[in-house]
C-alpha positions as CSV (number, residue, x, y, z in Angstrom):
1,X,32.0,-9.7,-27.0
2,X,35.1,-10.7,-25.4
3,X,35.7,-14.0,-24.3
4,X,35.6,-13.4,-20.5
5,X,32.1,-12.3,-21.0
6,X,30.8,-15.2,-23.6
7,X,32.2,-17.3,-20.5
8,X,30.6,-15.7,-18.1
9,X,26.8,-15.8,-19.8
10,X,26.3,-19.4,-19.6
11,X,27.4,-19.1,-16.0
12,X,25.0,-16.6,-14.9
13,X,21.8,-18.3,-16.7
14,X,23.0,-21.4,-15.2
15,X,23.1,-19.9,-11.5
16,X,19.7,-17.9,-12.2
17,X,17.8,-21.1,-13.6
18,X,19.5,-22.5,-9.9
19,X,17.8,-19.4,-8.4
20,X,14.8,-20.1,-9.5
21,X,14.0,-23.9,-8.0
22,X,12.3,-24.1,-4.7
23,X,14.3,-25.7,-3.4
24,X,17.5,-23.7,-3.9
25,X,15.7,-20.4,-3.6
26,X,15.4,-21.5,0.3
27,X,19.4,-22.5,0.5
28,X,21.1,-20.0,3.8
29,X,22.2,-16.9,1.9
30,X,25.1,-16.8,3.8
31,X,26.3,-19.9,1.9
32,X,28.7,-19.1,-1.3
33,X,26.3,-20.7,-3.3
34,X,23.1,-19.0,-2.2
35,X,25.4,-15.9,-2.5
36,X,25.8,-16.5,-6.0
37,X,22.2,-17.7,-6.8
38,X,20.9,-14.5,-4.9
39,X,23.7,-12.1,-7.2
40,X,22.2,-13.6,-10.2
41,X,18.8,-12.8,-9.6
42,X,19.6,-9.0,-8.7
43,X,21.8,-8.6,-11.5
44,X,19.3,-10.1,-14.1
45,X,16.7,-8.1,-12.6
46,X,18.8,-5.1,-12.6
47,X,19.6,-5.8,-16.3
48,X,15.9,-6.4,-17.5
49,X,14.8,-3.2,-16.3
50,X,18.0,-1.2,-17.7
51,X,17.6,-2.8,-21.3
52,X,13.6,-2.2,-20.9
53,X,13.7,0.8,-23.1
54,X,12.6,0.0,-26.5
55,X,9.9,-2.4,-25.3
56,X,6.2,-1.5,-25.2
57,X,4.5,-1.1,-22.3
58,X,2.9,-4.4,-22.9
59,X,6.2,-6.1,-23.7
60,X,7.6,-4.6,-20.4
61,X,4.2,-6.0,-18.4
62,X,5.0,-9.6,-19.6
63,X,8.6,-9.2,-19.7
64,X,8.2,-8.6,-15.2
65,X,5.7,-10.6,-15.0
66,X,7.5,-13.9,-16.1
67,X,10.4,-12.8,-14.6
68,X,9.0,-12.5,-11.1
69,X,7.1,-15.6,-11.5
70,X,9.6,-17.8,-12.3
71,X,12.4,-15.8,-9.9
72,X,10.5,-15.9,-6.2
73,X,9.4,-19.4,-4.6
74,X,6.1,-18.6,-2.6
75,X,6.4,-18.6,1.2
76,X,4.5,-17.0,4.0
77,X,5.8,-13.8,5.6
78,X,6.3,-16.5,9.0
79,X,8.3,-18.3,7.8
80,X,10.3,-16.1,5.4
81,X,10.2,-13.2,7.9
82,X,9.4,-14.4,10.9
83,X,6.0,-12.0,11.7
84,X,2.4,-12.4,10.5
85,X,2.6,-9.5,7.9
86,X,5.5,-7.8,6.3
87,X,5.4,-6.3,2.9
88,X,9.2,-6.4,1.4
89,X,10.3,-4.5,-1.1
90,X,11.6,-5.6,-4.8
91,X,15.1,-6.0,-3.4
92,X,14.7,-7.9,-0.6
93,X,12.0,-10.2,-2.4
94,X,15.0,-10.6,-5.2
95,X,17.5,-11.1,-2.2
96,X,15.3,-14.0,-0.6
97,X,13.9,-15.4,-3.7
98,X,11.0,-16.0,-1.5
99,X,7.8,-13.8,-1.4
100,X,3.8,-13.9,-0.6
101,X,1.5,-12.8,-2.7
102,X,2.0,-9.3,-1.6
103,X,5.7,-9.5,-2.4
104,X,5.2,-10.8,-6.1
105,X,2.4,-7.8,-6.4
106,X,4.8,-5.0,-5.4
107,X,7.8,-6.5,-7.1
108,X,5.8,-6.2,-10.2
109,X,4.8,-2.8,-9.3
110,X,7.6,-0.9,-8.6
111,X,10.0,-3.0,-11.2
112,X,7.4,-1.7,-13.8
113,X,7.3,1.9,-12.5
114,X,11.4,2.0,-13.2
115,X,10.9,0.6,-16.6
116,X,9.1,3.6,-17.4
117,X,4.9,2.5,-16.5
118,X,3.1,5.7,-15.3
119,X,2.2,4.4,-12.2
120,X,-1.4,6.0,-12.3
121,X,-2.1,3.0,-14.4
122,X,-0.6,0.1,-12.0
123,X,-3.0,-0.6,-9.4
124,X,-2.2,-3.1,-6.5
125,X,-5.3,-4.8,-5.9
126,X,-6.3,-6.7,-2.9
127,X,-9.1,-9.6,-3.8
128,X,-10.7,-12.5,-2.6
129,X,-9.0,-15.9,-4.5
130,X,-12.4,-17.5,-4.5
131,X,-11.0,-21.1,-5.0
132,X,-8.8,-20.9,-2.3
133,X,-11.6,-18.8,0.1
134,X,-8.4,-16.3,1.0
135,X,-7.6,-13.0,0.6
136,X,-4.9,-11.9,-2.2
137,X,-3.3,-9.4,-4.0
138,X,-2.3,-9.0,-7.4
139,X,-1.2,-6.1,-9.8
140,X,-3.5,-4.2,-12.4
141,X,-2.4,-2.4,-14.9
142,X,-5.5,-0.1,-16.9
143,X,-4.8,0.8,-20.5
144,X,-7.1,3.5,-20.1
145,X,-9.9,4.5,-17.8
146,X,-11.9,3.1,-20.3
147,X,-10.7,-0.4,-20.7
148,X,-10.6,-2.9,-18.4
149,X,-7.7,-3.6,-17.0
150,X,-5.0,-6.7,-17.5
151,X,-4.2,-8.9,-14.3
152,X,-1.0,-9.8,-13.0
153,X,-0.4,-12.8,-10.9
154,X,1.3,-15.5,-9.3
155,X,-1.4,-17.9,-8.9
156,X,-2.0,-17.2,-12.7
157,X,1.4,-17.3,-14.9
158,X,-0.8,-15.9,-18.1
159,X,-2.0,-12.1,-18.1
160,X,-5.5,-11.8,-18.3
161,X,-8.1,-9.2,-18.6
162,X,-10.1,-8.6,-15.3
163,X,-13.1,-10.1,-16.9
164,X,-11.7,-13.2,-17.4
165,X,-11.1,-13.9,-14.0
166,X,-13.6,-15.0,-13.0
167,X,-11.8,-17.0,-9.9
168,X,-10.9,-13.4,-8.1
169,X,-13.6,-11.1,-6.4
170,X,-12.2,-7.6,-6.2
171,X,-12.1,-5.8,-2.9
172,X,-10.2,-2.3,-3.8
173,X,-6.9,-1.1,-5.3
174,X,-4.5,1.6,-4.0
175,X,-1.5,3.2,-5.5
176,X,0.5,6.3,-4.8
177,X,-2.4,8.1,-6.5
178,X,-5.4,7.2,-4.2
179,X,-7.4,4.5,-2.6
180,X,-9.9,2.8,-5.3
181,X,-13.2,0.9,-4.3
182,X,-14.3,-2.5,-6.5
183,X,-17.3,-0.9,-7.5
184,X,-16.4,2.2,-8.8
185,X,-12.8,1.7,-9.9
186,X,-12.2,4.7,-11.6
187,X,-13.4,7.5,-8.6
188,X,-10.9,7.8,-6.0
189,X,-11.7,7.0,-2.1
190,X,-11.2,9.8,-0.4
191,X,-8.4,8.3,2.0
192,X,-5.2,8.9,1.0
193,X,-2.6,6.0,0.7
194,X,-0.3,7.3,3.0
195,X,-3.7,5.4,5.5
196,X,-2.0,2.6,4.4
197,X,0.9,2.4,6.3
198,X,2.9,-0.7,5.1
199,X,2.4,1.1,2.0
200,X,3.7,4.1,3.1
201,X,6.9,2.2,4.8
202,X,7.4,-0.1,2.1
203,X,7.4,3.0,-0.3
204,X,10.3,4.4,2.0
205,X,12.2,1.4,1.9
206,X,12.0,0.9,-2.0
207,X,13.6,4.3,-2.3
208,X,16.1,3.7,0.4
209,X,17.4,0.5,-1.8
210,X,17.4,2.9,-4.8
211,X,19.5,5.2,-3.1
212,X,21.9,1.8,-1.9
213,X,21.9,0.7,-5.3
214,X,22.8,3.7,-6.8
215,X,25.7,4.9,-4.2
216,X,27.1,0.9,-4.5
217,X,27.2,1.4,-8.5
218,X,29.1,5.2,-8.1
């Protein structure tokens, strides 16, 4: 490693450690500072899914899971966005470093599905946080059809299986695959996802940000 680069590590933990604070992920990203706090999240981001390859999908689940955590501040799409519901995709969520828990959920989701997780077994599941008597969403991700599946929140930092949490009441769980009901999870609704239509345009957008990304890097 040369030296510019041993120089520049400590740099970039130090400005992502920054990023991760509420209160600088809420600094004016026009600032040079939130500028550079926001560049170190991408790039770490970036880098954790390029260097993903010789984990285990477990590995890979946890790996995301902190890293989204402890990455995004929690904030309401109001006051992040400015409108009652808006479901942003990984990149912008990054950008911010502010989300809702449907931001952390898809993060999560599509981060995973880059790193190589067949998306058939990533499930966003919307659910009823019973302490906090709201709705909620976090991610699934099943094994197999035959095992229950592991539970990846914000509200919780450790993955858990389904059955022990106990503090979430499923409502149903939708991917690019199909539409899933709490009580049968493993038969598919008959609606399509594309019904879902901030799923559908957040879908767009990820790929839009893909295509960004990847013209930026040529």
């Amino acid at each position: 490693m040369s030296r510019l680069a041993a120089a520049r590590k400590p740099i970039l933990a130090i400005l992502l450690a920054m990023a991760c604070t509420p209160s600088n992920a809420q600094l004016r990203p026009e600032s040079s500072l939130g500028q550079a706090i926001e560049q170190a999240r991408l790039t770490s981001w970036r880098s954790l899914i390029e260097q993903s390859g010789s984990l285990d999908e477990r590995s890979k689940l946890q790996a995301i899971n902190d890293f989204i955590n402890r990455s995004v501040s929690y904030g309401t799409d109001r006051q992040i966005w400015g409108v009652d519901d808006y479901w942003a995709t990984p990149l912008e969520t990054l950008s911010r470093g502010r989300g809702d828990c449907e931001d952390f959920a898809i993060g999560k989701y599509f981060s995973l599905v880059q790193m190589g997780v067949p998306s058939e077994k990533l499930r966003l599941t919307f659910v009823k946080a019973l302490a906090l008597n709201q709705a909620h969403m976090v991610l699934a991700y099943y094994p197999s059809q035959t095992e229950q599946p592991l539970i990846l929140d914000n509200l919780e930092p450790r993955i858990k299986p389904a059955a022990e949490r106990r503090d979430l009441l499923p409502v149903y769980a939708f991917n690019n695959h199909g539409i899933f009901l709490a009580k049968a999870p493993q038969q598919k609704s008959a609606q399509p996802p594309q019904l879902l239509s901030r799923w559908s345009d957040v879908s767009e957008r990820v790929l839009a940000d893909e295509r960004r990304l990847l013209a930026n890097r040529g």
